[in-house]
Chimera marker file (.cmm) of the C-alpha trace (Angstrom):
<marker_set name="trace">
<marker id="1" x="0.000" y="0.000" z="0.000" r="1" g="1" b="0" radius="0.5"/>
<marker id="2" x="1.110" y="3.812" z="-0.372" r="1" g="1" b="0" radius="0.5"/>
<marker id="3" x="-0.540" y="6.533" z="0.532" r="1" g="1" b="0" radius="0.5"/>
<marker id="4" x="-1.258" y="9.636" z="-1.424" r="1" g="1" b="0" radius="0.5"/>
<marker id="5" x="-2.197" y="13.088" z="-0.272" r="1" g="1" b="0" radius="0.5"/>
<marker id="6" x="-5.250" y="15.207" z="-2.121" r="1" g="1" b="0" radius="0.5"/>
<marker id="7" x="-5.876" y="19.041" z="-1.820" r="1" g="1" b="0" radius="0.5"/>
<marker id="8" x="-9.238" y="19.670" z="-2.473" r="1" g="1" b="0" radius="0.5"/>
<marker id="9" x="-10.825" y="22.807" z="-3.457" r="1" g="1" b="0" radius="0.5"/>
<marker id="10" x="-14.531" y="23.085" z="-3.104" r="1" g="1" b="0" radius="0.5"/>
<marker id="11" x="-17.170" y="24.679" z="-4.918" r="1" g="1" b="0" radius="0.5"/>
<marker id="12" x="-17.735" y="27.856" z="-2.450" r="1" g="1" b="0" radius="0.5"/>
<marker id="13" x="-19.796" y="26.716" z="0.171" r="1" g="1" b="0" radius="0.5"/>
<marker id="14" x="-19.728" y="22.897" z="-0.402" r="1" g="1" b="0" radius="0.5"/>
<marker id="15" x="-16.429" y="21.932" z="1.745" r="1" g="1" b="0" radius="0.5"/>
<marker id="16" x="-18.659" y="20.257" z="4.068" r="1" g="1" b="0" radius="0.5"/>
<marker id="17" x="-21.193" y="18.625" z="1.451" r="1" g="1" b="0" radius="0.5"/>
<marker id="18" x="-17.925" y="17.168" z="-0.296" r="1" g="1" b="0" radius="0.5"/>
<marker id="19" x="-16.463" y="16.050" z="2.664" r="1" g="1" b="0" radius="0.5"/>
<marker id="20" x="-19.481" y="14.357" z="4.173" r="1" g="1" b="0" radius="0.5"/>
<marker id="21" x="-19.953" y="12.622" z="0.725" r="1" g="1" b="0" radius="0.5"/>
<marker id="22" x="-15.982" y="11.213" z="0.265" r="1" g="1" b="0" radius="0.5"/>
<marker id="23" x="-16.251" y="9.842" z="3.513" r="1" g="1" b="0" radius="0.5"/>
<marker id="24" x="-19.114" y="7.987" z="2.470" r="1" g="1" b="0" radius="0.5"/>
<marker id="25" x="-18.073" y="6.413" z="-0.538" r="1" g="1" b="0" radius="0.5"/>
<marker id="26" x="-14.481" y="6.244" z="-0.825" r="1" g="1" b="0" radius="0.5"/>
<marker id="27" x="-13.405" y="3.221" z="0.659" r="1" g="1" b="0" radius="0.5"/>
<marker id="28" x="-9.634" y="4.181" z="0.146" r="1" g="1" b="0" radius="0.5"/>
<marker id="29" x="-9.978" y="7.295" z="2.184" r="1" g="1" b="0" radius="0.5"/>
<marker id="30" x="-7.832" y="7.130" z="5.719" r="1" g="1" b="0" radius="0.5"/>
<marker id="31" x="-8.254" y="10.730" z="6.767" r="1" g="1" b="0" radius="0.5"/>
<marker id="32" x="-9.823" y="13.971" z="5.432" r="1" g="1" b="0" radius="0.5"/>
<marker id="33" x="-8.938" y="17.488" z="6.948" r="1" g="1" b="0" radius="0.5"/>
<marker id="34" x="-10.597" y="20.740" z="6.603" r="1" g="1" b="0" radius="0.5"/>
<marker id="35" x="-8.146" y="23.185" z="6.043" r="1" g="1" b="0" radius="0.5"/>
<marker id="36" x="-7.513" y="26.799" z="5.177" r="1" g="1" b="0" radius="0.5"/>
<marker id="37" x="-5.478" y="28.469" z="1.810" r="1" g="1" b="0" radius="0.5"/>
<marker id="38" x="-6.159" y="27.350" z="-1.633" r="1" g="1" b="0" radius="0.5"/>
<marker id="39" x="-7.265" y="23.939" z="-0.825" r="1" g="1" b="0" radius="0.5"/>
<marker id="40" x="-10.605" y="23.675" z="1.512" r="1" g="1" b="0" radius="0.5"/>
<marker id="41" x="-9.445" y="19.932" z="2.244" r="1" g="1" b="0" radius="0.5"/>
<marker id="42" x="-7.165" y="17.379" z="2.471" r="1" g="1" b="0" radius="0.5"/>
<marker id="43" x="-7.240" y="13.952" z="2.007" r="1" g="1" b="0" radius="0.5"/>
<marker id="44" x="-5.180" y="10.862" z="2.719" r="1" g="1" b="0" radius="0.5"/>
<marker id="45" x="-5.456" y="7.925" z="0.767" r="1" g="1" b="0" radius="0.5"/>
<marker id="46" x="-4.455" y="4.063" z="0.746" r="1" g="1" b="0" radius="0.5"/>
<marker id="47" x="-3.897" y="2.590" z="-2.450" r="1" g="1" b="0" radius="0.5"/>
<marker id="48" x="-2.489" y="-0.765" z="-3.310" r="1" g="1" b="0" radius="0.5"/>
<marker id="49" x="0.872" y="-0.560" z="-4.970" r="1" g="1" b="0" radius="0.5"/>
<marker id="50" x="-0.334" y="-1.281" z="-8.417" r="1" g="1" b="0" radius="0.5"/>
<marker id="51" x="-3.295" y="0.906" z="-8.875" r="1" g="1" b="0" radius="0.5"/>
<marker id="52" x="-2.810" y="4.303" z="-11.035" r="1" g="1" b="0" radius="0.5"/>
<marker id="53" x="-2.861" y="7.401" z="-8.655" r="1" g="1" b="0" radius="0.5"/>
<marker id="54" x="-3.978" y="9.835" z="-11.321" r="1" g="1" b="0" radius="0.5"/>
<marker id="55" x="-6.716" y="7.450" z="-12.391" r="1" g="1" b="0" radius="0.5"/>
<marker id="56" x="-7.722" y="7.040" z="-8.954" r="1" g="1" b="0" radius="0.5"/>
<marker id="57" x="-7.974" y="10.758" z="-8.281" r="1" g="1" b="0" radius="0.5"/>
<marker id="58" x="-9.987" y="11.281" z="-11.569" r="1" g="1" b="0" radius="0.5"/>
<marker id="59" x="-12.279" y="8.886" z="-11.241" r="1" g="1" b="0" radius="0.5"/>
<marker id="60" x="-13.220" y="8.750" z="-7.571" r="1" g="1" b="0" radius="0.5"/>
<marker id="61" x="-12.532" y="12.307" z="-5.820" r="1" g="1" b="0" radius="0.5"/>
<marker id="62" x="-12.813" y="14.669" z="-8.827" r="1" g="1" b="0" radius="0.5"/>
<marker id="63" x="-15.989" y="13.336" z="-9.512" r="1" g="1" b="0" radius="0.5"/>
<marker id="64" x="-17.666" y="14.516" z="-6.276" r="1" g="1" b="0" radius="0.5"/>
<marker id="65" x="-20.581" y="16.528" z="-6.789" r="1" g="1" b="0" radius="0.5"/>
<marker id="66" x="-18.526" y="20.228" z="-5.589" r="1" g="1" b="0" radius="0.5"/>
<marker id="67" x="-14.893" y="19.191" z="-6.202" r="1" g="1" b="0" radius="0.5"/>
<marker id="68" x="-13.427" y="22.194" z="-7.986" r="1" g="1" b="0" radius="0.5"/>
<marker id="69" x="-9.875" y="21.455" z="-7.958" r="1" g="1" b="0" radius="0.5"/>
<marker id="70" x="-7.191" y="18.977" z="-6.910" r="1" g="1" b="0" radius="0.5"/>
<marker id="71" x="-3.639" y="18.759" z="-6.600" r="1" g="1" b="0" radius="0.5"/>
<marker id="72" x="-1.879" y="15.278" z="-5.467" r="1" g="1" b="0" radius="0.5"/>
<marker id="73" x="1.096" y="14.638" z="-3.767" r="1" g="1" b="0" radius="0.5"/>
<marker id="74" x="2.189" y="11.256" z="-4.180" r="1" g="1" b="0" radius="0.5"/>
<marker id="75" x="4.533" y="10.525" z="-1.295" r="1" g="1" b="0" radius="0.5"/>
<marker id="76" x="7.914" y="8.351" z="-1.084" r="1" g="1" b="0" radius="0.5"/>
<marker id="77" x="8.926" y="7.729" z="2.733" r="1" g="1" b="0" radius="0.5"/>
<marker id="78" x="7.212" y="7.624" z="5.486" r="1" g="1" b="0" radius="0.5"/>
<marker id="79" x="9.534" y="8.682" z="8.762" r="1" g="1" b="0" radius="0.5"/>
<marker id="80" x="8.831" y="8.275" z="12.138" r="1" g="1" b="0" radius="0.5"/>
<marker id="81" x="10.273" y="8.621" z="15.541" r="1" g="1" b="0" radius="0.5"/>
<marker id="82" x="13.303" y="6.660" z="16.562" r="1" g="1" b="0" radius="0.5"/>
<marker id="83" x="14.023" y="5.149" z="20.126" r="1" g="1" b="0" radius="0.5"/>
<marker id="84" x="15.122" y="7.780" z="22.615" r="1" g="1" b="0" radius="0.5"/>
<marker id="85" x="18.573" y="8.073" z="22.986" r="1" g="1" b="0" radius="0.5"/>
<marker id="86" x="19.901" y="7.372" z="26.154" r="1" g="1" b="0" radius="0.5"/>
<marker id="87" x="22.616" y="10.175" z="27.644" r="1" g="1" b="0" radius="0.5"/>
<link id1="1" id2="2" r="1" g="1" b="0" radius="0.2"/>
<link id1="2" id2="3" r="1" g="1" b="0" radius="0.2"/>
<link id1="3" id2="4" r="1" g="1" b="0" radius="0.2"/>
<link id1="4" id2="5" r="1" g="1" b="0" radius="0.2"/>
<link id1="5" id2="6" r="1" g="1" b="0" radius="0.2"/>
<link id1="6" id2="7" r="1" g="1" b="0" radius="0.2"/>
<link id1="7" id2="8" r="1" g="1" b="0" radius="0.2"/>
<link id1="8" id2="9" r="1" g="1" b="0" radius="0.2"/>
<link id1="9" id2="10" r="1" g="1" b="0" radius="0.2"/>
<link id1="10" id2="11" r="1" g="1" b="0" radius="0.2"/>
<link id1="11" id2="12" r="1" g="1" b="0" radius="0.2"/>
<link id1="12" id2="13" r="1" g="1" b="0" radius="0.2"/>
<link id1="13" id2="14" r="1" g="1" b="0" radius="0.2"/>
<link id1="14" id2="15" r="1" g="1" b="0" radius="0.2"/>
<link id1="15" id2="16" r="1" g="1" b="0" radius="0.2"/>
<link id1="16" id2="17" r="1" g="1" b="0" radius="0.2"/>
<link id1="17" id2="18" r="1" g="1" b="0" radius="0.2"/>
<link id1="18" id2="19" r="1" g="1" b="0" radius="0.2"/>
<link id1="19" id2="20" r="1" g="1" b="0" radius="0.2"/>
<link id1="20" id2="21" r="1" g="1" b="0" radius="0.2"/>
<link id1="21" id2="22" r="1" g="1" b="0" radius="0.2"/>
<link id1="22" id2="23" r="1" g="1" b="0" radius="0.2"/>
<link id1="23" id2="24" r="1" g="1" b="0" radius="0.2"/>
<link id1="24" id2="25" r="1" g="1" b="0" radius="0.2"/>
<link id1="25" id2="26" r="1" g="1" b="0" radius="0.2"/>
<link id1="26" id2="27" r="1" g="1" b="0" radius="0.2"/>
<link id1="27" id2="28" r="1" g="1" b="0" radius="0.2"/>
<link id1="28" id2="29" r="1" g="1" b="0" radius="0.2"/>
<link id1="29" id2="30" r="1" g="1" b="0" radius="0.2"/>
<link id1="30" id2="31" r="1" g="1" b="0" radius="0.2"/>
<link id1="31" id2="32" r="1" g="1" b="0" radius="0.2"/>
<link id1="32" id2="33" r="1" g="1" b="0" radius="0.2"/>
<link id1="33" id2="34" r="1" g="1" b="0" radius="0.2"/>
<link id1="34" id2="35" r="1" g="1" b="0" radius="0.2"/>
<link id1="35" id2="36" r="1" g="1" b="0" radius="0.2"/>
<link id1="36" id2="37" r="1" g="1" b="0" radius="0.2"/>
<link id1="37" id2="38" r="1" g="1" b="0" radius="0.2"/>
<link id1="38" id2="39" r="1" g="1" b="0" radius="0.2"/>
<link id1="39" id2="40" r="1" g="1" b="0" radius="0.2"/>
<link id1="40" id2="41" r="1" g="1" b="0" radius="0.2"/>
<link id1="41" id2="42" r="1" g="1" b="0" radius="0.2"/>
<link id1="42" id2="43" r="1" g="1" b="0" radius="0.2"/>
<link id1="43" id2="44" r="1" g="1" b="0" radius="0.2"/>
<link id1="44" id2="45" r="1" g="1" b="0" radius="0.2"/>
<link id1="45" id2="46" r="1" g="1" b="0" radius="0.2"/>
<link id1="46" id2="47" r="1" g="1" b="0" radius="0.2"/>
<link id1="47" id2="48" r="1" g="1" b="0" radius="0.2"/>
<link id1="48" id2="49" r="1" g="1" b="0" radius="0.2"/>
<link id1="49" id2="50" r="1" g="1" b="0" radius="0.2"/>
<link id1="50" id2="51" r="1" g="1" b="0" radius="0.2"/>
<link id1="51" id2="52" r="1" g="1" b="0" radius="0.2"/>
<link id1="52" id2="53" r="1" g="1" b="0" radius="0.2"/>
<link id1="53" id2="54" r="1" g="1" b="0" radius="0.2"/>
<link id1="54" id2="55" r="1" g="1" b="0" radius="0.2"/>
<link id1="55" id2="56" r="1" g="1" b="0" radius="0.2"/>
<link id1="56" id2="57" r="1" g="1" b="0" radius="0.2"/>
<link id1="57" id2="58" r="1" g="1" b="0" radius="0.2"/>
<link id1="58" id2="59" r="1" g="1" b="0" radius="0.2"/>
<link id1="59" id2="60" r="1" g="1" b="0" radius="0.2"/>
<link id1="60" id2="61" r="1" g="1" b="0" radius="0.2"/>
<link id1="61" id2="62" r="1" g="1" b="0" radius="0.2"/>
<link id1="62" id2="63" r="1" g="1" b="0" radius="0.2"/>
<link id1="63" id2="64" r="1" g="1" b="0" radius="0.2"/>
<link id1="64" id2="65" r="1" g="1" b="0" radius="0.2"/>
<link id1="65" id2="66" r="1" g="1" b="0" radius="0.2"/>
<link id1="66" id2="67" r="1" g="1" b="0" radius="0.2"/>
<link id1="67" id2="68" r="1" g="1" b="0" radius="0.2"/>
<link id1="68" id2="69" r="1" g="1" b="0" radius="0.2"/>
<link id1="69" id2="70" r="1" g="1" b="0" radius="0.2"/>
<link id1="70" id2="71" r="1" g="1" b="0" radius="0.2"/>
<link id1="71" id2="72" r="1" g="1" b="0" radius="0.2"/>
<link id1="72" id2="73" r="1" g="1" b="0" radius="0.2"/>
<link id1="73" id2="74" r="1" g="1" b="0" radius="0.2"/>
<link id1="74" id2="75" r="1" g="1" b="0" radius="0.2"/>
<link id1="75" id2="76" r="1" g="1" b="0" radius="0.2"/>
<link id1="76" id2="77" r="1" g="1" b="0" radius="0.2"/>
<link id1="77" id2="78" r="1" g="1" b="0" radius="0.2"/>
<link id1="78" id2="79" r="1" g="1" b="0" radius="0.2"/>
<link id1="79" id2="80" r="1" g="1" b="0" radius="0.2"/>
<link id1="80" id2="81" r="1" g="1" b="0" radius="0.2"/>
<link id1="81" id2="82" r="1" g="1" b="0" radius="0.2"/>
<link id1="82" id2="83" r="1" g="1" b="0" radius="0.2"/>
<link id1="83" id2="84" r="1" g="1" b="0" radius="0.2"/>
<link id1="84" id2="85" r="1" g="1" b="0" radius="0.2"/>
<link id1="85" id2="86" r="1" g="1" b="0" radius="0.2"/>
<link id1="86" id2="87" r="1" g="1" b="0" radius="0.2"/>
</marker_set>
């Protein structure tokens, strides 16, 4: 699995409407953010190592009934915190 990242912007006044209705039916979706700039959300998404992220995005979120816009950001590494270092 990877995960990719989705910037949303809404149709003015349909952030929540969008939101509400990706949650719903987008099995792939592990979190969704409201969020302020550009973008009115943000979206993390699961997807097995062999499926098309660009197809993926086009078909299922900028579909939605009040998607506007996307950008992806199709990520590489995922780092986390180490031990703690003893001193």
């Amino acid at each position: 699995m990877r995960a990719i990242f989705v910037l949303i912007k809404c149709e003015m006044g349909h952030a929540y409407d969008v939101a509400q209705r990706a949650a719903d039916t987008i099995e792939e979706l592990s979190e969704l953010h409201s969020i302020s700039g550009r973008y009115d959300l943000l979206g993390k998404f699961y997807l097995e190592s062999d499926r098309d992220p660009g197809r993926f995005v086009t078909e299922r979120v900028q579909t939605l009934a009040g998607v506007a816009d996307t950008y992806t950001l199709i990520t590489f590494n995922a780092f986390t915190a180490g031990p703690a270092s003893a001193e």
